[in-house]
N, C-alpha and C positions, 0 to 999 in steps of 0.2 A: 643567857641574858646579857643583853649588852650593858655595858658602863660607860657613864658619859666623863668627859674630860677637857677642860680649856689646853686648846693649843694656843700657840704665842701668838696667833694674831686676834685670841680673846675670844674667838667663835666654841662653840662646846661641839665636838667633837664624838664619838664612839668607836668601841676597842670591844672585842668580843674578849669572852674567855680563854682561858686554853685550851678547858675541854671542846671549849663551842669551834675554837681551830685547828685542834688536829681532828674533829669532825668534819670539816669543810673540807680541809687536806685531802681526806678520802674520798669524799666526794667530788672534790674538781670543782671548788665554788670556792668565790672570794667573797670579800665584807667592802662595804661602803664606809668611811669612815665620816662623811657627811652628814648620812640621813641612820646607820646601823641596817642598810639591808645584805642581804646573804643573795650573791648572785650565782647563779647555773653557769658553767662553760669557761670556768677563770683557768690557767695555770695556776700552777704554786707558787711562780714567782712573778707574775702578773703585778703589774705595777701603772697606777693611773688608767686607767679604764675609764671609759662611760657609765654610772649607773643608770639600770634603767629602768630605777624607780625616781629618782629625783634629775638625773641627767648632768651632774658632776664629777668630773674625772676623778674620783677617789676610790676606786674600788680596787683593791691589793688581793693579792692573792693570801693564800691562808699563810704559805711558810714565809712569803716577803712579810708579814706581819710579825709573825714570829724572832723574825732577825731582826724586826725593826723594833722590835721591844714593844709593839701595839696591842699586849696582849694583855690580860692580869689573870692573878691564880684565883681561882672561887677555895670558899676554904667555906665544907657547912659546920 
């Protein structure tokens, strides 16, 4: 499940988990950090992408999220 997050320019933002990206990782799919969607055909280290659900260059791949600290730990 995605979590939402103000970045600095005050718009709210989304960051998957970790579980949810080193799922992605395996699969070869990045995240939106715009809209939270999970896209098909990313690299890992895929950086600014088209989404092509909202059509905003923010879709990272899973391990560029990872290094970029775009992640959080779920803890149940």
């Amino acid at each position: 499940m995605a979590k939402g997050y103000n970045a600095r320019s005050g718009k709210t933002q989304w960051m998957p988990s970790i579980e949810e990206a080193q799922e992605m990782d395996n699969n070869n799919q990045g995240f939106c950090l715009a809209c939270g969607n999970v896209q098909d055909g990313c690299e890992p280290d895929a950086a600014k992408y088209e989404c092509e659900d909202c059509g905003e260059h923010k879709v990272y791949g899973a391990s560029e999220l990872m290094l970029m600290g775009l992640v959080y730990w779920f803890s149940k």
